[in-house]
py3Dmol code that shows the C-alpha trace and the ligand (Angstrom):
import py3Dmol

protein = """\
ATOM      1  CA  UNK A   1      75.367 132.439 114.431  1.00  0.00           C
ATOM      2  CA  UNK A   2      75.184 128.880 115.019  1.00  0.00           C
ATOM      3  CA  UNK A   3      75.334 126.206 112.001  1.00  0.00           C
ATOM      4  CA  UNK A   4      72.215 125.536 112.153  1.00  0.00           C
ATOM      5  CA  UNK A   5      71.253 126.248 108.753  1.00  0.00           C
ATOM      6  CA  UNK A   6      74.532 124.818 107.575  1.00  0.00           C
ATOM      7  CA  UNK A   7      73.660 121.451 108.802  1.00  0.00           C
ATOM      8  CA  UNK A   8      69.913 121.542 108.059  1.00  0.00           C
ATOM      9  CA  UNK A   9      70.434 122.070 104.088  1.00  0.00           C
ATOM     10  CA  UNK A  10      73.114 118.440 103.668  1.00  0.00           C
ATOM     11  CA  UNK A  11      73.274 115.233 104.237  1.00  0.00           C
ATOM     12  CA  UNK A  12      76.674 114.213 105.465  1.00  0.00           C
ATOM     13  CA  UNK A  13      76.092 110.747 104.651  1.00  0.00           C
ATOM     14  CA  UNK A  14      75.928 111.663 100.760  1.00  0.00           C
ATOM     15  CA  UNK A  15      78.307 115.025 100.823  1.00  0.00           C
ATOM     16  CA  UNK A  16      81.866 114.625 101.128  1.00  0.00           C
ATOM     17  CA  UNK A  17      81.400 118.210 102.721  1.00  0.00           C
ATOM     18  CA  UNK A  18      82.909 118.716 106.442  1.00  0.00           C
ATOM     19  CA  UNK A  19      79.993 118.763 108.827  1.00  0.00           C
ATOM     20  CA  UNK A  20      81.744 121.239 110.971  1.00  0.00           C
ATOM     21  CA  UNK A  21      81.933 121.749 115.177  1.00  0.00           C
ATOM     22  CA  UNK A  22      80.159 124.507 116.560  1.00  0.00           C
ATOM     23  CA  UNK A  23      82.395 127.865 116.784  1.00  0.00           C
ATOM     24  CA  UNK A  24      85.013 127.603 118.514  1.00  0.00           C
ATOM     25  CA  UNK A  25      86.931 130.625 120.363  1.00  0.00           C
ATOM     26  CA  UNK A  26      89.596 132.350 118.635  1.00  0.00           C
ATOM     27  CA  UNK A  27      92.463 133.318 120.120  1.00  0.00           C
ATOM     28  CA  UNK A  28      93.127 137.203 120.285  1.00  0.00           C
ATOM     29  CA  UNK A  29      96.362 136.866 118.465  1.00  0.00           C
ATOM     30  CA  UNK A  30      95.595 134.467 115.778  1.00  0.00           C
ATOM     31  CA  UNK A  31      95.156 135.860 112.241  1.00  0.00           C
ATOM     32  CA  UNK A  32      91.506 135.610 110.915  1.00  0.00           C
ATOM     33  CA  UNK A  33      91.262 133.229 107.749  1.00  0.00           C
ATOM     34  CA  UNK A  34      89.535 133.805 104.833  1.00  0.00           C
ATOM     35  CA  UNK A  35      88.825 131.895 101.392  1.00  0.00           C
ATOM     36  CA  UNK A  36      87.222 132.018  97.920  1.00  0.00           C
ATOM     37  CA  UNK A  37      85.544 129.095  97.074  1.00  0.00           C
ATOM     38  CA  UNK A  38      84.995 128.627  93.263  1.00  0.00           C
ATOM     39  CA  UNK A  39      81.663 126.602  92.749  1.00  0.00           C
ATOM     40  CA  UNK A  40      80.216 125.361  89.726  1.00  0.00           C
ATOM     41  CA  UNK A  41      76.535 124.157  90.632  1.00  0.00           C
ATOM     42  CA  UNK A  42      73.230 124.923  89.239  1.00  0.00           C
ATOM     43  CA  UNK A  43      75.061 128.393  88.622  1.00  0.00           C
ATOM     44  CA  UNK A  44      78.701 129.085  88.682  1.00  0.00           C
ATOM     45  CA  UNK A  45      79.423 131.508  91.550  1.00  0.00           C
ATOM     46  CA  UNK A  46      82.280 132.385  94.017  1.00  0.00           C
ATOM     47  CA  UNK A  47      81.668 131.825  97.760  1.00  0.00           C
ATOM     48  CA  UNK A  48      83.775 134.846  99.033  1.00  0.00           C
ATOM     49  CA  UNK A  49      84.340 133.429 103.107  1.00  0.00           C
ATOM     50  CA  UNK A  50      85.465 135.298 106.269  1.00  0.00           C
ATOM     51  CA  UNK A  51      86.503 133.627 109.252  1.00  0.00           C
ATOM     52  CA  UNK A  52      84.776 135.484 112.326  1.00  0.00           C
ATOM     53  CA  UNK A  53      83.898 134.569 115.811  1.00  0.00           C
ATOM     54  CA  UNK A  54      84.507 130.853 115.243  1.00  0.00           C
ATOM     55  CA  UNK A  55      82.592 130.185 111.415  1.00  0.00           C
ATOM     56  CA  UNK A  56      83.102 131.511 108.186  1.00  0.00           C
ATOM     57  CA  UNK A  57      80.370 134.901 107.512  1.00  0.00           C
ATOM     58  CA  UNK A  58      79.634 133.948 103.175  1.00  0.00           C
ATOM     59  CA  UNK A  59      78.613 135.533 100.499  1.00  0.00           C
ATOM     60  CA  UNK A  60      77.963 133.724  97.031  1.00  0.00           C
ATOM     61  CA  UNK A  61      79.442 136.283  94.119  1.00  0.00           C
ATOM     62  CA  UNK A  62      78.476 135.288  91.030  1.00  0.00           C
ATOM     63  CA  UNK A  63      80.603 136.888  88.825  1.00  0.00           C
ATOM     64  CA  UNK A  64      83.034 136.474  91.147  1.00  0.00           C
ATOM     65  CA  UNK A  65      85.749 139.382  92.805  1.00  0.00           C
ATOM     66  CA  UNK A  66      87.010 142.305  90.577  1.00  0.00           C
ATOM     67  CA  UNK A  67      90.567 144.450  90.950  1.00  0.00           C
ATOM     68  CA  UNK A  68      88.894 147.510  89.308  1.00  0.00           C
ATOM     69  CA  UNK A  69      87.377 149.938  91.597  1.00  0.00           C
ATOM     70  CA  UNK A  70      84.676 150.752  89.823  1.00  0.00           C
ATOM     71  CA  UNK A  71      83.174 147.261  88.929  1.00  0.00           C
ATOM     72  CA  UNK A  72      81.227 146.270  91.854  1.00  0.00           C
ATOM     73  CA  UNK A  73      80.005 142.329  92.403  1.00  0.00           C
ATOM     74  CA  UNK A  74      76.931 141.609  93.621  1.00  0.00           C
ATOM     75  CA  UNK A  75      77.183 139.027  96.471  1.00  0.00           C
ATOM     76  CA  UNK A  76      74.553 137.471  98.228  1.00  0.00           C
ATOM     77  CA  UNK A  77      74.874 136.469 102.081  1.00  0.00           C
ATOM     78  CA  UNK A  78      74.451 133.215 102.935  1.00  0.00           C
ATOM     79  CA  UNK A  79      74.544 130.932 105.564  1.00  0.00           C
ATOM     80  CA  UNK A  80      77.749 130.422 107.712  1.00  0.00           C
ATOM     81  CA  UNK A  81      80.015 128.218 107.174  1.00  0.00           C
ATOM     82  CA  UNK A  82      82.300 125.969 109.525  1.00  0.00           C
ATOM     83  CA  UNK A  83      85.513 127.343 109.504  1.00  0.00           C
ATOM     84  CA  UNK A  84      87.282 123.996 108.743  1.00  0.00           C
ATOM     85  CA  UNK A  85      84.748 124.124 105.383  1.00  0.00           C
ATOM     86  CA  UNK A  86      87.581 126.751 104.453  1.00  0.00           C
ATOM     87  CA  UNK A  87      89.866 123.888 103.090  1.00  0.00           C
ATOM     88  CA  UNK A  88      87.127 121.882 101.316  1.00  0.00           C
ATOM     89  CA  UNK A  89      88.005 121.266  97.496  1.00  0.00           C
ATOM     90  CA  UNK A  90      86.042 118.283  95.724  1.00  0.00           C
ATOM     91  CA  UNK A  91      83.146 116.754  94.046  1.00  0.00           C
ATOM     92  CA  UNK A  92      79.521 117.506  95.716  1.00  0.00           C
ATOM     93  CA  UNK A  93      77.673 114.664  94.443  1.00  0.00           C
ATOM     94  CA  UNK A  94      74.012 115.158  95.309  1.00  0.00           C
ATOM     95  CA  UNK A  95      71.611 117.256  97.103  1.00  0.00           C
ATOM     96  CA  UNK A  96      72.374 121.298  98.286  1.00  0.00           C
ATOM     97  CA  UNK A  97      74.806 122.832  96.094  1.00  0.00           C
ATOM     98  CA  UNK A  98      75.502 119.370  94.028  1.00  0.00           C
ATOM     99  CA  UNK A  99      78.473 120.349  91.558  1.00  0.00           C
ATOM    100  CA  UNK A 100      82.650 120.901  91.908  1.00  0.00           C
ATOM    101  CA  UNK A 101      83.995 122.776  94.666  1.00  0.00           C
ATOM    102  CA  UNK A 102      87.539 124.318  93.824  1.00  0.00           C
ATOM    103  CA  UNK A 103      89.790 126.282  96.543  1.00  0.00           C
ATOM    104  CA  UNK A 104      90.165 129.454  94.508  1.00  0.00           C
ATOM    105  CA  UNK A 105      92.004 131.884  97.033  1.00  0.00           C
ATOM    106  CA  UNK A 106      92.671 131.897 100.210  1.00  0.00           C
ATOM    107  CA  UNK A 107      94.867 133.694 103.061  1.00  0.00           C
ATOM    108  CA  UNK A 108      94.336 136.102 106.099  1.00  0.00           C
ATOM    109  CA  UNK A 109      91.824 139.359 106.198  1.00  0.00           C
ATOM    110  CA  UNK A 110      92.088 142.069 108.649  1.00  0.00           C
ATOM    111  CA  UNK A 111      88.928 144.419 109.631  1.00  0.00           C
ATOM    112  CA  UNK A 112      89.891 147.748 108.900  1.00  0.00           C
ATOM    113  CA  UNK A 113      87.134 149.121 111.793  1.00  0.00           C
ATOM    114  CA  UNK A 114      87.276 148.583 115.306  1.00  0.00           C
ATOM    115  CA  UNK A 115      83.773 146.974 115.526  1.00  0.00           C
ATOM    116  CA  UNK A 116      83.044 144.155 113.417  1.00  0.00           C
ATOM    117  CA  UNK A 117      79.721 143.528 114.765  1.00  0.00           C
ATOM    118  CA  UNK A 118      78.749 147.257 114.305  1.00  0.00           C
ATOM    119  CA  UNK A 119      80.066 147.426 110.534  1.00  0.00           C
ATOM    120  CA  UNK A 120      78.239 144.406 109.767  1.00  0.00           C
ATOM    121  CA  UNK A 121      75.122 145.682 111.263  1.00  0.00           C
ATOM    122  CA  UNK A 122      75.592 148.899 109.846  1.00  0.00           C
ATOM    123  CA  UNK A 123      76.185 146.777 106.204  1.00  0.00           C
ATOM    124  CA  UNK A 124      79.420 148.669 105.309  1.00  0.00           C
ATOM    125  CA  UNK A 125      82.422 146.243 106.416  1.00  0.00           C
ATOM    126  CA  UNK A 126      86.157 147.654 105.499  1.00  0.00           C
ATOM    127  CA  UNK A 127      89.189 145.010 105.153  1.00  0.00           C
ATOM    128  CA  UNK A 128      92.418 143.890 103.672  1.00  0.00           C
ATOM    129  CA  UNK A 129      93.048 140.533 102.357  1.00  0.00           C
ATOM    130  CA  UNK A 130      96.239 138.597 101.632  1.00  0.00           C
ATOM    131  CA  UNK A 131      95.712 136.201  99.982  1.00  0.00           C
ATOM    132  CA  UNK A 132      97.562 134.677  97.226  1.00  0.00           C
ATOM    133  CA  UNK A 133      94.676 136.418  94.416  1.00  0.00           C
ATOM    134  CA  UNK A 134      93.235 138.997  96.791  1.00  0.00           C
ATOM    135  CA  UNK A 135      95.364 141.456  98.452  1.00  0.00           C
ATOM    136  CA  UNK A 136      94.646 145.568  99.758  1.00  0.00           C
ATOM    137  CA  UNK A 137      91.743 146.845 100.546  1.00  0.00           C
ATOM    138  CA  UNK A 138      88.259 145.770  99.717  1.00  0.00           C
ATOM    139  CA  UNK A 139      84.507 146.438 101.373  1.00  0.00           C
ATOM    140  CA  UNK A 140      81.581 144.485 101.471  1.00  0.00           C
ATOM    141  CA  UNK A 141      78.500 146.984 101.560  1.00  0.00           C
ATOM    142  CA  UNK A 142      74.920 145.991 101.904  1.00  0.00           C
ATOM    143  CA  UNK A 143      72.391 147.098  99.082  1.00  0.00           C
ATOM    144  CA  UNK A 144      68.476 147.976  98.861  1.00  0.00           C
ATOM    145  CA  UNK A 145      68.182 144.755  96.519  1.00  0.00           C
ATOM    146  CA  UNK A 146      68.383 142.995  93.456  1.00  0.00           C
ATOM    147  CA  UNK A 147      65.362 141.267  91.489  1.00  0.00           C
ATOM    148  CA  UNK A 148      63.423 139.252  93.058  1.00  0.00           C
ATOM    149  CA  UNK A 149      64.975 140.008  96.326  1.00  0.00           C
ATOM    150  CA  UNK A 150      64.265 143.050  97.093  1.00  0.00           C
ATOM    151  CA  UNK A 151      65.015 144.594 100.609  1.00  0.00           C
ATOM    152  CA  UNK A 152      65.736 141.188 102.238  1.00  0.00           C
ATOM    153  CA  UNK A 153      68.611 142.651 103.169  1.00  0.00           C
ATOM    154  CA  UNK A 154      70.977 139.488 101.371  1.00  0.00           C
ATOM    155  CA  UNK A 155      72.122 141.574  98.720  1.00  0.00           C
ATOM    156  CA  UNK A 156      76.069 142.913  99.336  1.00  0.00           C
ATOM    157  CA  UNK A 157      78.546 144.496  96.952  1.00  0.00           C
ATOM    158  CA  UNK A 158      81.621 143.337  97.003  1.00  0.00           C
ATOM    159  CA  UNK A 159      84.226 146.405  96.244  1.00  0.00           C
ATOM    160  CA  UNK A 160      87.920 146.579  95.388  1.00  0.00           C
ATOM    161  CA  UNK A 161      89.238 150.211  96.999  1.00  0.00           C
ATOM    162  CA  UNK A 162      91.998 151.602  94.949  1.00  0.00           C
ATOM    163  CA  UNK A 163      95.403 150.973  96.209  1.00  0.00           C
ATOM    164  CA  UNK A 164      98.476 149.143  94.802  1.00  0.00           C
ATOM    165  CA  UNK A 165      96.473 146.031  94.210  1.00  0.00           C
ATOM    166  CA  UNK A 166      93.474 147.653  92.120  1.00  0.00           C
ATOM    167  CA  UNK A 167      94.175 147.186  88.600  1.00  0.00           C
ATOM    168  CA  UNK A 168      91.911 146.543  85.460  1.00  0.00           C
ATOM    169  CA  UNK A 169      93.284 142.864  84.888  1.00  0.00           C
ATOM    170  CA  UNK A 170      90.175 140.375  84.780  1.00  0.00           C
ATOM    171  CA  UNK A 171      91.718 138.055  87.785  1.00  0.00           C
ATOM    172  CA  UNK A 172      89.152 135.024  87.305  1.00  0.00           C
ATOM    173  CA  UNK A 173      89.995 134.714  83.747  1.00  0.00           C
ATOM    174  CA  UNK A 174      93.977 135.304  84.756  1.00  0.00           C
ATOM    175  CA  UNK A 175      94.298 132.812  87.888  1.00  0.00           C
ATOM    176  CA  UNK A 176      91.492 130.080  87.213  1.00  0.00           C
ATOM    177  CA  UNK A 177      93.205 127.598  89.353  1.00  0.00           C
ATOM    178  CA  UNK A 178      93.154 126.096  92.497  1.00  0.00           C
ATOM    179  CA  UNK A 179      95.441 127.653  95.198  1.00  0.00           C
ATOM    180  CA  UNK A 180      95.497 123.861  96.869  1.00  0.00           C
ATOM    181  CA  UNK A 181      95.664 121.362  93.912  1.00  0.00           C
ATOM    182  CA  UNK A 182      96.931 123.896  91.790  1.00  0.00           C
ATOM    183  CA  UNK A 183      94.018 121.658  89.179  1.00  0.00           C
ATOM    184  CA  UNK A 184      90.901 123.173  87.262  1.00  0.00           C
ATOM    185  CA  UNK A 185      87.337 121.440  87.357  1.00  0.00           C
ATOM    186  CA  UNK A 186      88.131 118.587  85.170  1.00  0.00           C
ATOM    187  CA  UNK A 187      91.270 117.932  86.990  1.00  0.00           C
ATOM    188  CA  UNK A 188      89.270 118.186  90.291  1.00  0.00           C
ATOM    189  CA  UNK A 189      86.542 115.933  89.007  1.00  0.00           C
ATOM    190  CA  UNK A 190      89.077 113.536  87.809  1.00  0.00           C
ATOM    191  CA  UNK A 191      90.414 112.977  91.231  1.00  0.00           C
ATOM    192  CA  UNK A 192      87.081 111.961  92.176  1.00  0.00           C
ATOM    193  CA  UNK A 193      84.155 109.926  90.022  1.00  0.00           C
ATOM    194  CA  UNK A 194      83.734 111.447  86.827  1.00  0.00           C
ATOM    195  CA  UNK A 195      81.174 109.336  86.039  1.00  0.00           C
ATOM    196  CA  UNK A 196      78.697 110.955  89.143  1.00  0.00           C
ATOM    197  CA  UNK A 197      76.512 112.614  86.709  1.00  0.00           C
ATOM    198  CA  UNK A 198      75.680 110.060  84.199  1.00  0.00           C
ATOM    199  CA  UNK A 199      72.526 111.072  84.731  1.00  0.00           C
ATOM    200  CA  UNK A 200      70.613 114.372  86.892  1.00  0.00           C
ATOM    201  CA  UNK A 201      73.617 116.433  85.933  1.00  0.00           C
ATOM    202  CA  UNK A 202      73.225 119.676  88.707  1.00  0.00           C
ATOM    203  CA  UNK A 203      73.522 121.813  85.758  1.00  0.00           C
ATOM    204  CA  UNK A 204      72.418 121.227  82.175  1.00  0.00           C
ATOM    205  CA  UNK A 205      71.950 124.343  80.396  1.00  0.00           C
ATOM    206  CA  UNK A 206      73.309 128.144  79.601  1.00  0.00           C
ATOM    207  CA  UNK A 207      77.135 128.784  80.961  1.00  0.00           C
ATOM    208  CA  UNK A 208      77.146 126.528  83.585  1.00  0.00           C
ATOM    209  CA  UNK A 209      75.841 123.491  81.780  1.00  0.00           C
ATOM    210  CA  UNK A 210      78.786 124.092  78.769  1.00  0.00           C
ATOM    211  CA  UNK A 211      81.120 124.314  81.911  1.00  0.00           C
ATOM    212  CA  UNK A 212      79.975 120.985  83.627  1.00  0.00           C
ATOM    213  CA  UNK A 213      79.727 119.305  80.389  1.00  0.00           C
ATOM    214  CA  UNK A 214      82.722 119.917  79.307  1.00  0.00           C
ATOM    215  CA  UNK A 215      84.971 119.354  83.167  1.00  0.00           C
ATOM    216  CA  UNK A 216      82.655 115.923  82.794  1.00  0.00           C
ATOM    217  CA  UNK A 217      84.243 115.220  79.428  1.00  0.00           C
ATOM    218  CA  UNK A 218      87.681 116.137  80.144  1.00  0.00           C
ATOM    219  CA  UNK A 219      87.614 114.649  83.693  1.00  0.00           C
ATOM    220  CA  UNK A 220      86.830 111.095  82.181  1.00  0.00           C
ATOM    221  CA  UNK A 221      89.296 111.681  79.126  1.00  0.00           C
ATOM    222  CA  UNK A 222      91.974 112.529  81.954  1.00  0.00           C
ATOM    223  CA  UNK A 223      91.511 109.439  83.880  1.00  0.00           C
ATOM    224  CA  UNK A 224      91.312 107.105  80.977  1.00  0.00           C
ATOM    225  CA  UNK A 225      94.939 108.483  79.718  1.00  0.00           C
ATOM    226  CA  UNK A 226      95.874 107.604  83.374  1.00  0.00           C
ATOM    227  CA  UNK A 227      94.481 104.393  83.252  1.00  0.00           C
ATOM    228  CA  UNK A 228      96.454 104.117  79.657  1.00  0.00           C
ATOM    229  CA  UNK A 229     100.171 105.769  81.084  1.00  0.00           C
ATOM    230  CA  UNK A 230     102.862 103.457  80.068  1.00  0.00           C
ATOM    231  CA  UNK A 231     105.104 102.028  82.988  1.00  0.00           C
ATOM    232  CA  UNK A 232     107.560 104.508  84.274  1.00  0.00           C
ATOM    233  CA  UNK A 233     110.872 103.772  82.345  1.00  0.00           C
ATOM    234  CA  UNK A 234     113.753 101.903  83.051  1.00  0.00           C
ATOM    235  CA  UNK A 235     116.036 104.299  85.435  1.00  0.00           C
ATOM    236  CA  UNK A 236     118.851 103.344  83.218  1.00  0.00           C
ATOM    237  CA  UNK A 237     117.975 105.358  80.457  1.00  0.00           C
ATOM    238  CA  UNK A 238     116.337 108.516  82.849  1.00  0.00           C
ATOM    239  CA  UNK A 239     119.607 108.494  84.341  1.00  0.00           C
ATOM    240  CA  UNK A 240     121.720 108.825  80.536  1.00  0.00           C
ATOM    241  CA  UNK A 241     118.979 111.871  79.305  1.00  0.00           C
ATOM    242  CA  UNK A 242     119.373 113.789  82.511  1.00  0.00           C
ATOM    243  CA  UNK A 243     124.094 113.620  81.874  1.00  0.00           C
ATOM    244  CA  UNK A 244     123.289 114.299  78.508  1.00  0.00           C
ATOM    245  CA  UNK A 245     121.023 117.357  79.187  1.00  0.00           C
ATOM    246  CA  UNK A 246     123.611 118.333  81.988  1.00  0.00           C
ATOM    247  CA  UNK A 247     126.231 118.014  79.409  1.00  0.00           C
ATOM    248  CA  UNK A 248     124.497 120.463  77.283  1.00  0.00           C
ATOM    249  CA  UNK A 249     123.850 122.932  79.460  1.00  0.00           C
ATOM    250  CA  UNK A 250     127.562 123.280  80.717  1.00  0.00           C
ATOM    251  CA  UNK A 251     128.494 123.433  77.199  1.00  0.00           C
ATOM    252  CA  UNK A 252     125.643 126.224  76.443  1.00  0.00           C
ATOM    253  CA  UNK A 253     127.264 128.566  79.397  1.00  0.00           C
ATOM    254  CA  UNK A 254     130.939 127.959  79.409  1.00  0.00           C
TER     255      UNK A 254
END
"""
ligand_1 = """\
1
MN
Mn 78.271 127.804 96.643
"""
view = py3Dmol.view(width=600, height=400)
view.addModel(protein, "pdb")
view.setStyle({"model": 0}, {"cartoon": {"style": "trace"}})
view.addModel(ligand_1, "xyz")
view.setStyle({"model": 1}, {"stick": {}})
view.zoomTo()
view.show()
């Protein structure tokens, strides 16, 4: 599917967003990429991406992935993505999906059928991931509906099959962080202009309006104690701690 949509909902004048080349062809060989994208916008969600025939196929989860089997995440398709959007982390200022974009997982996925096309048609899509969150088996099954979108055929679960890395541990909560910066929101947003949403904040109430309100506090509190960090020391006196703490330590083990 071309990126047509893609292109037609930004403005890549105002979105720090890549604006993406048309698929390219993937070579045979190559391992197929996939990410998570955690997004705090209007709503927080996940963007769960697979790289296939030259873009990334997404789904938005909104509670994001689960490790237990029986807990299945809704996750609506949306448009595809350019496959160099797969390393994006950063601060979405305005306009379509106007919030903080943090690299949450990524890593390789294998199809687990021999026809992509066919499982995706079908709406029952078998895979393992390795990433450095996501790993085993998983399935992305299409739905009747949910709410107000009933039968529009967007509506996907996104399943964890039970192998050695099913479990019952609540991974969002457990590995919050970026796989690239390694930062959370406020760290993220600190990088950039925390000071973006003085005003039209893309979320303002219920859990994502706590959760931009406070990355928008920290973020500025973060780069004011930067702005404040005394000048690095004298190497003198770095150089006497790190003997001394040497010195200890030999002491400690012999
Ligand atoms: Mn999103």
């Amino acid at each position: 599917m071309p990126l047509t949509e893609y292109k037609r909902k930004r403005d890549f004048t105002k979105s720090p967003e890549p604006e993406g080349a048309e698929p390219k062809a993937h070579g045979a060989s190559a391992p197929l990429f996939f990410c998570v994208q955690k997004h705090l916008a209007s709503h927080l969600h996940y963007d769960f991406r697979l790289e296939y025939k030259g873009t990334l196929l997404s789904w938005a989860v909104p509670k994001g992935p689960s490790l237990d089997p029986t807990i299945k995440r809704l996750a609506m398709h949306v448009e595809d993505h350019p496959v160099e959007y797969g390393d994006f982390e950063g601060v979405i200022p305005e306009g379509y999906g106007a919030g903080i974009v943090m690299l949450w997982d990524r890593g390789t996925w294998t199809p687990e059928v021999d026809d992509v096309d066919a499982a995706l048609a079908k709406g029952d899509l078998k895979f393992t991931l390795d990433g450095y969150k996501l790993k085993g088996s998983w399935a992305l099954v299409r739905t009747r509906g949910y709410g107000g979108n009933r039968g529009d055929g967007r509506s996907w679960l996104l399943i964890k099959h039970r192998d050695d890395w099913a479990g019952d541990v609540d991974i969002a909560t457990f590995a919050p962080l970026s796989v690239k910066s390694n930062q959370d929101f406020a760290e993220i947003l600190a990088e950039d202009n925390p000071a973006v949403w003085a005003t039209n904040r893309p979320a303002t109430g219920g859990d994502a309006g706590a959760l931009l309100r406070d990355a928008i506090e920290r973020a500025a509190a973060i780069k004011a104690g930067r702005a404040k960090e005394p000048l690095p020391r004298p190497e003198k006196s770095t150089r006497a701690k790190t003997a001394k703490k040497t010195t200890g330590r030999k002491k400690k083990s012999s």
